[in-house]
C-alpha positions in Angstrom: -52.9 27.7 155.4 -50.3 29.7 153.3 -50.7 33.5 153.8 -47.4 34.9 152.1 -46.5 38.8 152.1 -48.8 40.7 150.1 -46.9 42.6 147.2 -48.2 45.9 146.9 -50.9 46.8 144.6 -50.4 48.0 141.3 -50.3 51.9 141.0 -50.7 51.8 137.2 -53.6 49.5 137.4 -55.3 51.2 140.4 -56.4 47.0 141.3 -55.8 44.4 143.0 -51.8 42.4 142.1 -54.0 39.6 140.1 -55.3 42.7 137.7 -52.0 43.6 136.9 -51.6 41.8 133.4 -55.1 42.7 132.2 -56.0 44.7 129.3 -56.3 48.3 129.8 -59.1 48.5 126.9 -62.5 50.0 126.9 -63.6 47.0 125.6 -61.9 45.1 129.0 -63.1 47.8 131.5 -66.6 47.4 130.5 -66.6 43.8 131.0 -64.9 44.2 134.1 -67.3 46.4 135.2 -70.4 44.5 133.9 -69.6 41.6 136.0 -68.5 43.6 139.4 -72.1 45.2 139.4 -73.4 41.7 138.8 -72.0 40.0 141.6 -72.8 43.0 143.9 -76.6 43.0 142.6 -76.3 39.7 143.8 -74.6 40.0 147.3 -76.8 42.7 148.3 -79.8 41.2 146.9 -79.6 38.1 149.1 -77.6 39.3 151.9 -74.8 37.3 151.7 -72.3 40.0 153.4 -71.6 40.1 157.3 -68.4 42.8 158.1 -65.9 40.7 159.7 -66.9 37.0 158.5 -64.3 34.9 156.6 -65.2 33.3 153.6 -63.6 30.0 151.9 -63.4 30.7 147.9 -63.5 27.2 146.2 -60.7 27.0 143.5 -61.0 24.7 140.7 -58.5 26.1 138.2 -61.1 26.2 135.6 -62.4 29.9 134.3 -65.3 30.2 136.7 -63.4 29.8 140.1 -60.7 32.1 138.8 -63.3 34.5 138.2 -64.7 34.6 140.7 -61.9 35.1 142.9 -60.6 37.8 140.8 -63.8 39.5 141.2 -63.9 39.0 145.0 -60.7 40.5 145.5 -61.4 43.5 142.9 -64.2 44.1 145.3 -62.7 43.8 148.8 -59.6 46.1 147.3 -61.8 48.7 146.7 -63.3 48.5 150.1 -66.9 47.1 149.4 -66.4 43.9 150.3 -65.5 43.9 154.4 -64.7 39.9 154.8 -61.8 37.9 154.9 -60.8 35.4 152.2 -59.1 32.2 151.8 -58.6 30.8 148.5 -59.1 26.8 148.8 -58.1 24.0 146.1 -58.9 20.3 146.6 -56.1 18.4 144.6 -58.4 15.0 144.4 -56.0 13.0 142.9 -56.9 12.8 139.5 -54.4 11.5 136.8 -52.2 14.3 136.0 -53.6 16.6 137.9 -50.7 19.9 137.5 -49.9 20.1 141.4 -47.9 23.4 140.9 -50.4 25.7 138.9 -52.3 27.3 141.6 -49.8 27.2 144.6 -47.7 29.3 142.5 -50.3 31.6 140.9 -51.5 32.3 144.7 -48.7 32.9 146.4 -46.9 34.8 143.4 -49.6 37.3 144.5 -49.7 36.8 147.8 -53.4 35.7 148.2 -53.9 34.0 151.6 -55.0 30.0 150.6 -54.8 26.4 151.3 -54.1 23.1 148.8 -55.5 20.1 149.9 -55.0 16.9 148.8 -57.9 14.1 149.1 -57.7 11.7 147.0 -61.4 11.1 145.8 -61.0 10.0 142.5 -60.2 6.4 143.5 -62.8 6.8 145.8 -65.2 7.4 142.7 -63.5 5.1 140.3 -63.9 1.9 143.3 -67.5 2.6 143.7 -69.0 3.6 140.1 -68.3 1.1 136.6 -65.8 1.8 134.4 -67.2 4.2 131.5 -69.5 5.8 133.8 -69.7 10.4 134.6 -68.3 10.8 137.6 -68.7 14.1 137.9 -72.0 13.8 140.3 -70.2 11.6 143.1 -67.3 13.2 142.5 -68.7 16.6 143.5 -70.3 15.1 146.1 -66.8 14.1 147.9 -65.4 17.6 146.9 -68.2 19.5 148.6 -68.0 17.6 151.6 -64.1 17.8 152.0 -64.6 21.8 151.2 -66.8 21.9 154.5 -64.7 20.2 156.4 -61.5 22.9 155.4 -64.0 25.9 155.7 -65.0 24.9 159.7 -61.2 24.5 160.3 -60.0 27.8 158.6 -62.7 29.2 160.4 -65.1 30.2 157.9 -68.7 31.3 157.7 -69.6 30.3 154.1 -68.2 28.3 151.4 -68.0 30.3 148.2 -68.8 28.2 144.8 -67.7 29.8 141.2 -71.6 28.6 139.6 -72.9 31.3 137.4 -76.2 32.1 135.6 -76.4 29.8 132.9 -75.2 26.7 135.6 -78.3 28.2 137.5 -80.3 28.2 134.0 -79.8 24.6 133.5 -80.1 23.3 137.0 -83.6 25.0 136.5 -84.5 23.3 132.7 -82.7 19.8 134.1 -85.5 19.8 137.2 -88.3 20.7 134.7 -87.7 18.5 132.5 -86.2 15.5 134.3 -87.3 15.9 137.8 -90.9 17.3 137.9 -90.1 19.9 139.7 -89.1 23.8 139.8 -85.4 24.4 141.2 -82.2 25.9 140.4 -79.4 26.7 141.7 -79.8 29.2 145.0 -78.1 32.2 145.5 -77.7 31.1 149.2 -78.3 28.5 151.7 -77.1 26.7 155.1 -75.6 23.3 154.8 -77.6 20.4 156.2 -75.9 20.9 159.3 -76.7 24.5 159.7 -73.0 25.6 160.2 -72.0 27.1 157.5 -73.6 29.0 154.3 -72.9 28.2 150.7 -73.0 31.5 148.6 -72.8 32.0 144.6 -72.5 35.3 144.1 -71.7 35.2 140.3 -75.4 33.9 140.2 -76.1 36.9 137.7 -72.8 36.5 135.8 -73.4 35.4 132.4 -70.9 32.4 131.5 -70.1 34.1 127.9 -69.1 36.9 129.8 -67.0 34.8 132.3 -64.8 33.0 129.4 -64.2 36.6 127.9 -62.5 37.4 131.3 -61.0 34.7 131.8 -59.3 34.6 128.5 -58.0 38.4 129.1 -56.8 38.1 131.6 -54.9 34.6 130.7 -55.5 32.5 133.6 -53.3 29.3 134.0 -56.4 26.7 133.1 -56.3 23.4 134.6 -59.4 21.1 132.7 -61.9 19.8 134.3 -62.0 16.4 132.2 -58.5 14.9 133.8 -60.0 12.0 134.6 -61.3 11.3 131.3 -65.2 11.3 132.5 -67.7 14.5 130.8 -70.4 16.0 132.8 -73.8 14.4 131.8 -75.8 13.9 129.0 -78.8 15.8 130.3 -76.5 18.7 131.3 -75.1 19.2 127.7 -78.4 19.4 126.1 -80.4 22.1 128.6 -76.7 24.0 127.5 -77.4 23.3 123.9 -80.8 24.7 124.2 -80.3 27.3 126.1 -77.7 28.5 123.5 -80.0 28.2 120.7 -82.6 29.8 122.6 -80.2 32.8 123.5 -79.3 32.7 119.9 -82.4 33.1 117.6 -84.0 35.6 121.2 -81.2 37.5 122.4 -81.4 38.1 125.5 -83.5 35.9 126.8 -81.2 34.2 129.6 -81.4 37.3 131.5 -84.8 37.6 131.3 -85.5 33.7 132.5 -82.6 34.4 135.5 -85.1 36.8 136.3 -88.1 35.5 136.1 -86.9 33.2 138.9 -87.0 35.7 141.5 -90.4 37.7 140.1 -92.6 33.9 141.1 -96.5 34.4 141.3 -97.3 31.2 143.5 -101.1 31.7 142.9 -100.6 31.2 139.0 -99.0 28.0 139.9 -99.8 25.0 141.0 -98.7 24.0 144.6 -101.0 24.3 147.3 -98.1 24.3 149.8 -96.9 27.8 148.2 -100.6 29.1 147.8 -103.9 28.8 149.5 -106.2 27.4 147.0 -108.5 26.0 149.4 -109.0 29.6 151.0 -109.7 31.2 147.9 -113.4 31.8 147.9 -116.1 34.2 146.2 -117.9 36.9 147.5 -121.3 35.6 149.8 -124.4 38.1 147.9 -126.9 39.4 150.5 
């Protein structure tokens, strides 16, 4: 892992190094602002904070991760967020993938991390036929190469850029594809039970996380290198969900909330309620 010297923060700013370019607008701040108090809703809400723990921050390149790093370290800077982190990119090897983007964006600012290289993508391209999305399998291999990294750095939890509207979708795809009701959790323990995987930008609304990023000019890397688009099925619940937000403003926020406000006896699964036990009152 590369931990270079920390410049010092900017005075002017009064932030973290990586917030020293931003806008100093209203308009900025506000944002800024909007999306700390989301993510801390979110870690307090689900407890995802232990003083002292060290925390692996995936980095993709893409606006998400760098968000959510930036917002990470905006926290911990100002003391309300006691935890060590590591910033983490798996280069997986697709074609011309730009090596030197976030090497030198980390350690310009001195932010403790580690590049890995794996390469996956002929992995993916062996195993699926050609004009197939790779993105599931793909994601697969990442996740499982981002465990590995976060039980030798040491790490608690594995900490994943997804946002509301990811969370929103996951949610419609299941509904409509899988018969089921799931999204995206806040938090959970890996299938081994060794580490946590936390998304605390679970609140953070996606429109609101490609305003940041594009203030504060983060050097993008695409996700669509390898020529293959996430699915189908994805797209549309996206498309929806935008026309929806559209002609009802506001109701994303309303439906990310109305997954945590759940009445399991106005639904139907007798594993979540006691239907059988429900009974009227015996007259004398």
């Amino acid at each position: 892992m590369e931990n270079p010297a920390r410049p010092a923060e900017d005075a002017d700013t009064g932030a973290h190094p990586i917030y020293a370019q931003a806008p100093r607008s209203v308009e900025f701040n506000k944002l800024r602002k909007r999306l700390i108090r989301n993510m801390r809703e979110a870690l307090d809400k689900f407890a995802m904070v232990r003083p002292g723990d060290r925390w692996l921050v995936a980095l993709s390149g893409g606006k998400d991760s760098y968000g959510l790093l930036a917002l990470l370290l905006d926290l911990k800077w100002r003391g309300l967020l006691p935890v060590e982190l590591v910033a983490c990119n798996l280069d997986q090897g697709q074609p011309n993938f730009p090596k030197h983007i976030l090497p030198e964006f980390l350690a310009g600012l001195g932010i403790a991390h580690r590049i890995e290289f794996r390469d996956t993508y002929s992995v993916v391209t062996d195993k699926l036929p050609q004009g197939a999305t790779y993105c599931s399998l793909c994601s697969r291999l990442r996740r499982g190469n981002l465990y590995r990294i976060a039980r030798e750095e040491g790490c608690s939890a594995l900490v994943l850029g997804h946002h509301r509207d990811d969370s929103l979708e996951t949610f419609f795809m299941n509904l409509f594809h899988g018969g089921k009701l799931a999204a995206m959790p806040p938090k959970l323990v890996n299938d081994e039970g060794d580490l946590e995987v936390l998304r605390p930008m679970i609140y953070c609304a996606e429109e609101d996380l490609q305003r940041f990023s594009d203030a504060m000019a983060f050097p993008i890397i695409p996700c669509d290198l390898c020529g293959s688009q996430d699915g189908l099925e994805r797209n549309a619940m996206k498309a929806m969900l935008a026309d929806m937000e559209k002609r009802m403003p506001g109701r994303k926020d309303v439906m990310i909330r109305a997954l945590g406000n759940i009445n399991a006896s106005h639904m139907l699964d007798p594993r979540l309620f006691d239907f059988a036990g429900l009974s009227i009152a015996q007259k004398d």
